[in-house]
VOBA-14552 format. One line per 3 residues: number of its first residue (from 1); their letters; for each residue x, y, z of N, C-alpha, C, O. Coordinates in pm, 1 decimal. Layout:
BEGIN
NUM = a = X:Y:Z:X:Y:Z:X:Y:Z:X:Y:Z ~ ...
This chain:
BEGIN
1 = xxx = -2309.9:3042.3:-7822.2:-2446.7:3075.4:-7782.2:-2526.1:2945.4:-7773.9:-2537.2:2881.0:-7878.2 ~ -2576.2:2904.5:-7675.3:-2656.8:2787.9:-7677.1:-2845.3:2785.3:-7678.6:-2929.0:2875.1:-7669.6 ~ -2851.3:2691.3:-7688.7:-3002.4:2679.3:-7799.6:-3088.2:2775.9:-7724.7:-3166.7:2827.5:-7804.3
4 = xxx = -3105.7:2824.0:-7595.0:-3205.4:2866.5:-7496.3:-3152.1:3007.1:-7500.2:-3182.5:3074.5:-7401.8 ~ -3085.5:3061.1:-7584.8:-3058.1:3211.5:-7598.9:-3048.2:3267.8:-7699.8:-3019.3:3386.8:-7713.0 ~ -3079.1:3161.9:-7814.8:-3100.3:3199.5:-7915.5:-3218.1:3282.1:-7957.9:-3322.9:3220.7:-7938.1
7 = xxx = -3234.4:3394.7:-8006.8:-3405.0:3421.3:-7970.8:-3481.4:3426.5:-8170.5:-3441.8:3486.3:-8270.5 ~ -3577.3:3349.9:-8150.7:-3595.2:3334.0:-8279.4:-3753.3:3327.5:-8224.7:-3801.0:3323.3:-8111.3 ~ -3822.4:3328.9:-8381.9:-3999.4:3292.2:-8398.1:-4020.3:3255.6:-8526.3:-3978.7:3315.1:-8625.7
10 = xxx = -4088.8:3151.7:-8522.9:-4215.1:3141.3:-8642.4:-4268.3:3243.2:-8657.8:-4317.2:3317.7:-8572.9 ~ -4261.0:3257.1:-8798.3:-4348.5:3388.6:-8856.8:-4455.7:3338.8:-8976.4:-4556.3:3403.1:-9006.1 ~ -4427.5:3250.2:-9020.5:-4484.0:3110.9:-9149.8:-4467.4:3024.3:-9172.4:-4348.2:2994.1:-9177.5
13 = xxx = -4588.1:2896.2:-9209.6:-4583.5:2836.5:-9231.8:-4701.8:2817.5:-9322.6:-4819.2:2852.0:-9309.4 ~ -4617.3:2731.1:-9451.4:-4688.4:2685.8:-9565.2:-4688.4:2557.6:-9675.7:-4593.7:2515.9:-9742.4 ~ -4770.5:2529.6:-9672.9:-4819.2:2374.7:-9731.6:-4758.1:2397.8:-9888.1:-4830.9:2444.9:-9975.5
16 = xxx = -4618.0:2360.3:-9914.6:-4583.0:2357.2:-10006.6:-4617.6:2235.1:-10134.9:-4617.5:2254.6:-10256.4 ~ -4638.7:2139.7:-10079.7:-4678.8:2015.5:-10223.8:-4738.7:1963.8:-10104.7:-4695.9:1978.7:-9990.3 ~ -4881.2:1877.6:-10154.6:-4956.5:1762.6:-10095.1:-4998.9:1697.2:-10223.1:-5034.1:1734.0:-10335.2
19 = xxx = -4976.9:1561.0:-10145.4:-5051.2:1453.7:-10308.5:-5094.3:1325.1:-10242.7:-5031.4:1286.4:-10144.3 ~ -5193.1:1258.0:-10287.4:-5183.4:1150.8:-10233.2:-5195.5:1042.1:-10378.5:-5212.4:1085.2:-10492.6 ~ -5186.1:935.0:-10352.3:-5210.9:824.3:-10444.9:-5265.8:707.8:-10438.7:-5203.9:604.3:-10413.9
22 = xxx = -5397.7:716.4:-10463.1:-5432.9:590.1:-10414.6:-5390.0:473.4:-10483.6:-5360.5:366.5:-10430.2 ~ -5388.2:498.5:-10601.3:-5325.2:385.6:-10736.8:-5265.9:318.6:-10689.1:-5265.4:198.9:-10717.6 ~ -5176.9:384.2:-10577.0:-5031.4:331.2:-10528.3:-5065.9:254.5:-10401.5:-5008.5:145.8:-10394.6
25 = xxx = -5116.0:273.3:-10337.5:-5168.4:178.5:-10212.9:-5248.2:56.7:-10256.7:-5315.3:21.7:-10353.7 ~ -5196.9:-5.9:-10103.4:-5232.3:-146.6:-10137.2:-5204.6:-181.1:-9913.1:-5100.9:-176.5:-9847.0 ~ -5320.4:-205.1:-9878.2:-5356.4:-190.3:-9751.9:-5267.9:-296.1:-9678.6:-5210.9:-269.5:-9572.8
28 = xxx = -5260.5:-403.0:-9733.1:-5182.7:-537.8:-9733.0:-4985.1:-479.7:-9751.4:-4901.0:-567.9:-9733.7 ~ -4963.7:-416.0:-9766.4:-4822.2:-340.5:-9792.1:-4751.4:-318.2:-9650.4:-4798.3:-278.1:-9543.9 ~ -4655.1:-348.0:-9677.0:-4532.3:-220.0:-9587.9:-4534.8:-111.3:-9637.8:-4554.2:-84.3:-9756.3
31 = xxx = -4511.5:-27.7:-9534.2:-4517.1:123.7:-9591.3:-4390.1:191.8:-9538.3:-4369.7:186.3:-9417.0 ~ -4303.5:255.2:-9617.5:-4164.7:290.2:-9529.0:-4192.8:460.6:-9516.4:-4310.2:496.0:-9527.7 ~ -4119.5:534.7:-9500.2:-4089.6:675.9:-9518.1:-4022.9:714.1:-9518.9:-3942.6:681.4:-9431.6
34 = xxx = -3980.6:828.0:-9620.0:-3858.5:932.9:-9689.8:-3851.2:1019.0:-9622.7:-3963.2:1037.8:-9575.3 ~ -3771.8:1099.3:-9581.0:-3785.6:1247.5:-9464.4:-3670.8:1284.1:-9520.3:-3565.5:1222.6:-9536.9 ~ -3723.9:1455.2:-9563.3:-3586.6:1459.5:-9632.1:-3583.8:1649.6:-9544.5:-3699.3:1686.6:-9523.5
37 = xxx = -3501.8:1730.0:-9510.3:-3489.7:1845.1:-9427.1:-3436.2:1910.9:-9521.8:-3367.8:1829.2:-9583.4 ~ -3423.0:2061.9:-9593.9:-3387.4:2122.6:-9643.7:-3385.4:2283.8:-9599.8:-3486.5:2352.9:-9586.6 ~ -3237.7:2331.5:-9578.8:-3264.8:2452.1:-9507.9:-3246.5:2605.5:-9603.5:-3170.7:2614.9:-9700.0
40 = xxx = -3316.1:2694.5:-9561.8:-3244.2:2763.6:-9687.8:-3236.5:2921.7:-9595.6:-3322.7:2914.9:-9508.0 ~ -3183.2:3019.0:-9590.6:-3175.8:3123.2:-9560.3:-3247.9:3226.0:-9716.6:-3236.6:3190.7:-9834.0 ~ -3327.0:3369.7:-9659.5:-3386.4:3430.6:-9704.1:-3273.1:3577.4:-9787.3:-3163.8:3611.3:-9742.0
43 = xxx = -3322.8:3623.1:-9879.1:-3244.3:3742.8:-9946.2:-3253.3:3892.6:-9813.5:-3179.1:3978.5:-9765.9 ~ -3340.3:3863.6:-9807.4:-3404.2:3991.0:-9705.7:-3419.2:3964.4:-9553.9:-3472.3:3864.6:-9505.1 ~ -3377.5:4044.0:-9502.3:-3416.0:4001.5:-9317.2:-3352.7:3910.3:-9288.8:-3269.3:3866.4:-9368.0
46 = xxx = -3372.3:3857.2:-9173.2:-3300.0:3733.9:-9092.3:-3390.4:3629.7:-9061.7:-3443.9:3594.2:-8956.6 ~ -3395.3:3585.7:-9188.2:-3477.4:3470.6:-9213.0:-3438.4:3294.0:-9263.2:-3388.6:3257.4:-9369.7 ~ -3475.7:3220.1:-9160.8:-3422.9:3099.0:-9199.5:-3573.2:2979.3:-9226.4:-3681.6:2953.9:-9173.9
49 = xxx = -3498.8:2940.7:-9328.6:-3680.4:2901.6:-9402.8:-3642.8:2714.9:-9392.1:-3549.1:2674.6:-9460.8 ~ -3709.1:2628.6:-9317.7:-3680.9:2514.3:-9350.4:-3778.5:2445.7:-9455.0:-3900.8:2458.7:-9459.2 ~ -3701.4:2373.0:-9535.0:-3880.6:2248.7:-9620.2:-3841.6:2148.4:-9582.2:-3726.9:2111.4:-9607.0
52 = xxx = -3916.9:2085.7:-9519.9:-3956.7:1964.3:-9454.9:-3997.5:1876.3:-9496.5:-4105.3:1866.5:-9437.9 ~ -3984.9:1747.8:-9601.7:-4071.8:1697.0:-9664.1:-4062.2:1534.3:-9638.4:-3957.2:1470.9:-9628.5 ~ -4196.0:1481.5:-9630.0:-4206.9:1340.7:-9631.1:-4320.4:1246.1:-9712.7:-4443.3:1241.9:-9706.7
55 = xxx = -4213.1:1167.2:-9797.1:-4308.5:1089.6:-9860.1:-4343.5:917.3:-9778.1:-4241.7:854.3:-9749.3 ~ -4441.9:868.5:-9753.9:-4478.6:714.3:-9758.5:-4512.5:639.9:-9834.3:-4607.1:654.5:-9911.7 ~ -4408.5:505.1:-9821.0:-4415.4:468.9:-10030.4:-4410.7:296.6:-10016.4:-4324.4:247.0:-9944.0
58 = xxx = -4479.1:235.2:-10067.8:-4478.7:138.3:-10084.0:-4448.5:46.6:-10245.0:-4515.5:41.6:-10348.2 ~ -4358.2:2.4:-10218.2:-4289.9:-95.8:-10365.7:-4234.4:32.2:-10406.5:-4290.7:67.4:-10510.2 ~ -4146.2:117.5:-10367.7:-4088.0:196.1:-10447.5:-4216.2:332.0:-10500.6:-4199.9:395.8:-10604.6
61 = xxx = -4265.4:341.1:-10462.2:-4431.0:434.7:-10530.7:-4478.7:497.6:-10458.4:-4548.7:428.1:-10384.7 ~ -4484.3:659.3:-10419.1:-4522.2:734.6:-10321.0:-4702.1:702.9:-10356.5:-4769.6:691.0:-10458.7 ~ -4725.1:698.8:-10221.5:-4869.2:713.3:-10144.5:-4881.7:812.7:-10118.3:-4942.8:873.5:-10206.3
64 = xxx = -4847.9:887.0:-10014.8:-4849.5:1080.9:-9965.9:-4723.0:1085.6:-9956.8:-4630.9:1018.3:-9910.6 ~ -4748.5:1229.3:-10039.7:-4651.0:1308.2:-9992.4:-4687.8:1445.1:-9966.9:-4785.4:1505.6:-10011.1 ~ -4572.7:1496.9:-9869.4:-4627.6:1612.0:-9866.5:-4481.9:1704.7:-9786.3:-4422.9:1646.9:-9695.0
67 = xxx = -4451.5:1797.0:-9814.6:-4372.1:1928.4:-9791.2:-4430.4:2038.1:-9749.3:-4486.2:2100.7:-9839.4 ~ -4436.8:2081.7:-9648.1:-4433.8:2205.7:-9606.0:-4311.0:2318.7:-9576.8:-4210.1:2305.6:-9646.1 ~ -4313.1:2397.5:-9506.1:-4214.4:2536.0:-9548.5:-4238.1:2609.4:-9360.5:-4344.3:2654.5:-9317.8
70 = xxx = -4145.1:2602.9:-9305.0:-4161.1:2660.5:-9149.7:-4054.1:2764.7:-9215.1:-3950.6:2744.3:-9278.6 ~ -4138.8:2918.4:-9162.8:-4027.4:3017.8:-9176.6:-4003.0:3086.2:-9054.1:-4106.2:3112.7:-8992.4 ~ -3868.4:3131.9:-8987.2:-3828.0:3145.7:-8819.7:-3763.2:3278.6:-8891.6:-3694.8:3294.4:-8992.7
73 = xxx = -3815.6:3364.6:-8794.2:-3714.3:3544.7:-8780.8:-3616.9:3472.7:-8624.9:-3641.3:3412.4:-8520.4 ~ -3502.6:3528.3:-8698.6:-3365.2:3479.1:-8603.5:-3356.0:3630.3:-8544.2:-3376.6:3723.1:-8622.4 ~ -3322.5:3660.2:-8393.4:-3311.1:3787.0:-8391.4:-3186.6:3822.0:-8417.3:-3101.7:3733.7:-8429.6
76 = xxx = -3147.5:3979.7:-8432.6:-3087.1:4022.2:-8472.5:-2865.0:3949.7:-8426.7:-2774.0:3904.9:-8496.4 ~ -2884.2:3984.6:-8263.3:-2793.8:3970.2:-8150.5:-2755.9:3835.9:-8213.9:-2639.1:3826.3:-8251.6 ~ -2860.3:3700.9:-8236.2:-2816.6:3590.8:-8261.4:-2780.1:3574.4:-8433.2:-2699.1:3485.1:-8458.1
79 = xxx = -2829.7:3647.7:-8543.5:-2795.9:3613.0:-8665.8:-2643.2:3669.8:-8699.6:-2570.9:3653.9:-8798.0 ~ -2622.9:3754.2:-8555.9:-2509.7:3841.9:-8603.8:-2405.5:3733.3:-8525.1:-2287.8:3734.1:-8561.0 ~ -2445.9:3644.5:-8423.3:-2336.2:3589.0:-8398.2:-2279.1:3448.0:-8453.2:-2173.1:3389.3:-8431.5
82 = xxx = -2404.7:3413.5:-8542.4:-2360.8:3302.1:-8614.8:-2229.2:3361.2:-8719.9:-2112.9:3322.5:-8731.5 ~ -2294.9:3455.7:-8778.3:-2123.0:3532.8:-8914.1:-1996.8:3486.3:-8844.8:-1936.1:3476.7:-8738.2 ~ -1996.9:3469.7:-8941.1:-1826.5:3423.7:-8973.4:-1765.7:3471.0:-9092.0:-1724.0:3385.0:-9169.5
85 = xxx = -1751.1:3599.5:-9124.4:-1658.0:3651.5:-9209.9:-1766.6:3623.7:-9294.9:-1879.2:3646.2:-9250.6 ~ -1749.9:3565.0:-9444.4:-1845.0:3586.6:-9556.9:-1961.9:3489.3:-9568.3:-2018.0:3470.3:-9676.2 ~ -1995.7:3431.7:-9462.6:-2091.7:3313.3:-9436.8:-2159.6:3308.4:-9298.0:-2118.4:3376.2:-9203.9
88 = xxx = -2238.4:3246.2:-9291.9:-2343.6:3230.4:-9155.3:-2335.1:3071.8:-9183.8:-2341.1:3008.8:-9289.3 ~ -2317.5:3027.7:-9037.7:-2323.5:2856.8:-8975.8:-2381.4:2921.5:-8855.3:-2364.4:3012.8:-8774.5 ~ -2493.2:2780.1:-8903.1:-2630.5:2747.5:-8819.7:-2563.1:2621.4:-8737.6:-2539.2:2514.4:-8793.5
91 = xxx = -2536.9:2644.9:-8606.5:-2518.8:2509.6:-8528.2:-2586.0:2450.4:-8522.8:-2698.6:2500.1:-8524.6 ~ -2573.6:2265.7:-8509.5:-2662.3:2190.6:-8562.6:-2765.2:2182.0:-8453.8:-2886.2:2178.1:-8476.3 ~ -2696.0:2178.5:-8302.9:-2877.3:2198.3:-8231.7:-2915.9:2255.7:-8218.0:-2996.9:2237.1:-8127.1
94 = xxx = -2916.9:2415.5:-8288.5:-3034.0:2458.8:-8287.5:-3113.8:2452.8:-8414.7:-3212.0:2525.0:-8432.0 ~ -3072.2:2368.9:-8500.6:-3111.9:2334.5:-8625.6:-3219.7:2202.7:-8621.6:-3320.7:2178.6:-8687.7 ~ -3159.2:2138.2:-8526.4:-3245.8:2045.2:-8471.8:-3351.5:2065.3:-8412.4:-3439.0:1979.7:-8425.2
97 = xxx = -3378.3:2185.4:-8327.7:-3455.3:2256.0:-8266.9:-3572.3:2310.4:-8363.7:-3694.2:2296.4:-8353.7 ~ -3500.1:2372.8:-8454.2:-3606.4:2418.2:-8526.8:-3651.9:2295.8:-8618.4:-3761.5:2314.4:-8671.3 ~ -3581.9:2158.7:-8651.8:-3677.8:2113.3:-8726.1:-3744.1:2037.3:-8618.6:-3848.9:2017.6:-8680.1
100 = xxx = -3759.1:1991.9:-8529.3:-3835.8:1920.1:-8427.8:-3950.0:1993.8:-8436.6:-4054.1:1928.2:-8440.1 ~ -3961.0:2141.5:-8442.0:-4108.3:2222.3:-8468.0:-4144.6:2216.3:-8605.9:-4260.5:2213.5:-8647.4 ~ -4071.3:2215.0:-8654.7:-4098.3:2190.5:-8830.6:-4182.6:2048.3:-8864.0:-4281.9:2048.0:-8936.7
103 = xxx = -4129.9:1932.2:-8802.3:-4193.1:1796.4:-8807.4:-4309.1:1788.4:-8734.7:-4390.5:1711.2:-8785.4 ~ -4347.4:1845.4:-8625.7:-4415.9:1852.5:-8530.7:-4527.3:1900.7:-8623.2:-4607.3:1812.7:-8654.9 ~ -4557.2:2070.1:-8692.4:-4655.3:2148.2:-8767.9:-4657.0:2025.1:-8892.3:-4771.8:2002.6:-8930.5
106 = xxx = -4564.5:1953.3:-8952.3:-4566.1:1923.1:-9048.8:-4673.9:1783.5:-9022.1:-4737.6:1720.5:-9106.5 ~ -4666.2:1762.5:-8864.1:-4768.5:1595.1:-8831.3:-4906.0:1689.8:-8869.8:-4999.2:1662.7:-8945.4 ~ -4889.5:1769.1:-8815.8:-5067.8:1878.8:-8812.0:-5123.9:1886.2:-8911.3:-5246.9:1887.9:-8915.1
109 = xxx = -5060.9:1891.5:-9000.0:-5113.0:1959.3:-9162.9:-5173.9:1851.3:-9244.9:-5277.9:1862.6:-9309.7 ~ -5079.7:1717.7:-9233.3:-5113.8:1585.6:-9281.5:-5159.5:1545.1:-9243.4:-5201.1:1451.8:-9312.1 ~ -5227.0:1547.6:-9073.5:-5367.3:1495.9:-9026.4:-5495.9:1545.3:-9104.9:-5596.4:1489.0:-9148.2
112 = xxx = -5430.1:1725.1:-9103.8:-5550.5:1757.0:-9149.8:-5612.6:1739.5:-9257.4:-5732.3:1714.0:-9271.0 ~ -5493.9:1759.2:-9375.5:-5530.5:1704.3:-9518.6:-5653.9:1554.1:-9520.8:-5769.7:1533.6:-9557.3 ~ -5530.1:1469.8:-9451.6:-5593.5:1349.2:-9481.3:-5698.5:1326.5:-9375.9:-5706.7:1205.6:-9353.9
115 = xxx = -5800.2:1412.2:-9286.3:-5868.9:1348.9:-9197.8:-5989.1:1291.8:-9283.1:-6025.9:1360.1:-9378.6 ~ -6061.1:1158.0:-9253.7:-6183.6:1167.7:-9317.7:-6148.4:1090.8:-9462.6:-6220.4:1075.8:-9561.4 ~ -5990.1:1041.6:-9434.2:-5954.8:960.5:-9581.5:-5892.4:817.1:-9518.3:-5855.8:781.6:-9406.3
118 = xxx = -5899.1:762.6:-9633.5:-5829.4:614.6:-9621.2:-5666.5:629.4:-9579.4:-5608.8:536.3:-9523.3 ~ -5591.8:767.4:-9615.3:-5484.0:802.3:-9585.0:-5452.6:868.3:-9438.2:-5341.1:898.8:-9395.8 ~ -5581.3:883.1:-9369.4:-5543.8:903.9:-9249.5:-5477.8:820.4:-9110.7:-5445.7:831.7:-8992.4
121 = xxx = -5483.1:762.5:-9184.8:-5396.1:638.5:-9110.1:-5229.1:642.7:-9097.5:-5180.3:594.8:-8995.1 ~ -5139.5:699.6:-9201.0:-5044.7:733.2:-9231.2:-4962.3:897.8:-9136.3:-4937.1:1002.1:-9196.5 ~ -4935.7:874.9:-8980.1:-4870.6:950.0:-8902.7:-4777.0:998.6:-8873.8:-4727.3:934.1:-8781.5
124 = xxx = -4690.4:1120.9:-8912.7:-4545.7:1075.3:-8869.0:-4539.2:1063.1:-8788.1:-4606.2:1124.3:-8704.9 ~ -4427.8:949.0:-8754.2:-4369.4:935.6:-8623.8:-4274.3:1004.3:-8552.8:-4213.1:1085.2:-8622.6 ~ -4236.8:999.0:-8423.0:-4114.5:1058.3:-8387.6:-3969.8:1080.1:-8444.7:-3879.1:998.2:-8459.5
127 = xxx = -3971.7:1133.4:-8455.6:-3840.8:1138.3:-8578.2:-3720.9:1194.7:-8501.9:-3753.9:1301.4:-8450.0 ~ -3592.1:1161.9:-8475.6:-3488.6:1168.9:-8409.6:-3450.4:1247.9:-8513.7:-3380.2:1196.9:-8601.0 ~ -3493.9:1403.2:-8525.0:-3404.3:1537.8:-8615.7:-3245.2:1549.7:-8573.1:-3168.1:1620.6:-8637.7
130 = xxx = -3210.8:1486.3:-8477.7:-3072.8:1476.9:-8472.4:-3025.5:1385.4:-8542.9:-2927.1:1443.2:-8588.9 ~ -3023.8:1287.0:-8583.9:-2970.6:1233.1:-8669.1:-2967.0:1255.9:-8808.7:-2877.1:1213.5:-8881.4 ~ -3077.3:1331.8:-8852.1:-3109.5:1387.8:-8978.4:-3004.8:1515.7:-9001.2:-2965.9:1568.1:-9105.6
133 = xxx = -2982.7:1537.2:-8898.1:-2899.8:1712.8:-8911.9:-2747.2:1659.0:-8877.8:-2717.5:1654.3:-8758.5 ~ -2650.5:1619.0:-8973.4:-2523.2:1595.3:-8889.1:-2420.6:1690.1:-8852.5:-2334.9:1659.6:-8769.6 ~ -2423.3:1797.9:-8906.2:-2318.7:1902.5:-8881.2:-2414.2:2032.5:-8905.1:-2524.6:2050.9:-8956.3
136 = xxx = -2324.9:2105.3:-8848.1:-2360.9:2277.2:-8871.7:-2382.4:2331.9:-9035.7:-2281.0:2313.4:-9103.1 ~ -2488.0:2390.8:-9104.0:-2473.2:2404.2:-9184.4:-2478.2:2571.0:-9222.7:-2539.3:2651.2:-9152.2 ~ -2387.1:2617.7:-9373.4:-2341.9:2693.2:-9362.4:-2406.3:2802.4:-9493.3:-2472.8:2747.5:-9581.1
139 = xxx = -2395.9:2872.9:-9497.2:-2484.4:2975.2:-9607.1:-2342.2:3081.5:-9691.7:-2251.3:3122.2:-9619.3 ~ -2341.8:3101.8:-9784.8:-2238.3:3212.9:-9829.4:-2357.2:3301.4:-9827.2:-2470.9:3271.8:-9863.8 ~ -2304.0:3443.4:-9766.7:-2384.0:3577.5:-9720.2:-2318.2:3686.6:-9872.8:-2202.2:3717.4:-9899.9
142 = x = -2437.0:3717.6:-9939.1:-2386.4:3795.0:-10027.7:-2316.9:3975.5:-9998.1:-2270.6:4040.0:-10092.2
């Protein structure tokens, strides 16, 4: 099944941790960033929940961070064709797919937090979710 027939939606999204630190900044700094993707499937329904999280850290010392939570209803036709006997594998582009919208809501949220702060300066950038996602990942289905 390829990515454009997959039929899925956002149904939620939620601002799981925000922090900032000013202690930790220092304007004069490099600033790198952590991006870390975490996928998880739901007990109930056909639900695939990503957390998305990125910290910007300078000398080792988070400045912001922040995680949010994109939750996608997979439809039925497609959750049934990922199974594989006692497990579900999520192919990786459409995993990629969904976090490219995941990073995307996740730029939105951290504008918004930080608009109107010294931390608004701090954007994600384009982020190549393919490289972050290397293989299909797989769930044991109870």
């Amino acid at each position: 099944m390829d990515n454009k027939s997959i039929g899925f939606s956002l149904i939620g999204l939620k601002t799981e941790q925000f922090a900032t630190f000013s202690e930790n900044f220092n304007e004069n700094e490099t600033t790198s960033l952590d991006t870390t993707l975490d996928f998880k499937i739901s007990d109930t329904g056909n639900h695939l929940i990503l957390f998305s999280t990125f910290a910007f850290e300078q000398n080792d010392k988070v400045i912001v961070k922040i995680q949010i939570s994109t939750h996608f209803n997979i439809k039925q036709e497609a959750w049934d064709s990922f199974k594989n006997g006692e497990e579900i594998v999520f192919p990786k582009g459409f995993l990629s797919h969904i976090a490219m919208l995941s990073v995307g809501s996740a730029r939105g949220v951290l504008h918004a937090k930080t608009e109107g702060t010294i931390f608004n300066q701090f954007l994600l950038p384009t982020i190549n979710v393919a490289e972050l996602i290397e293989k299909d990942v797989a769930f044991q289905l109870k």
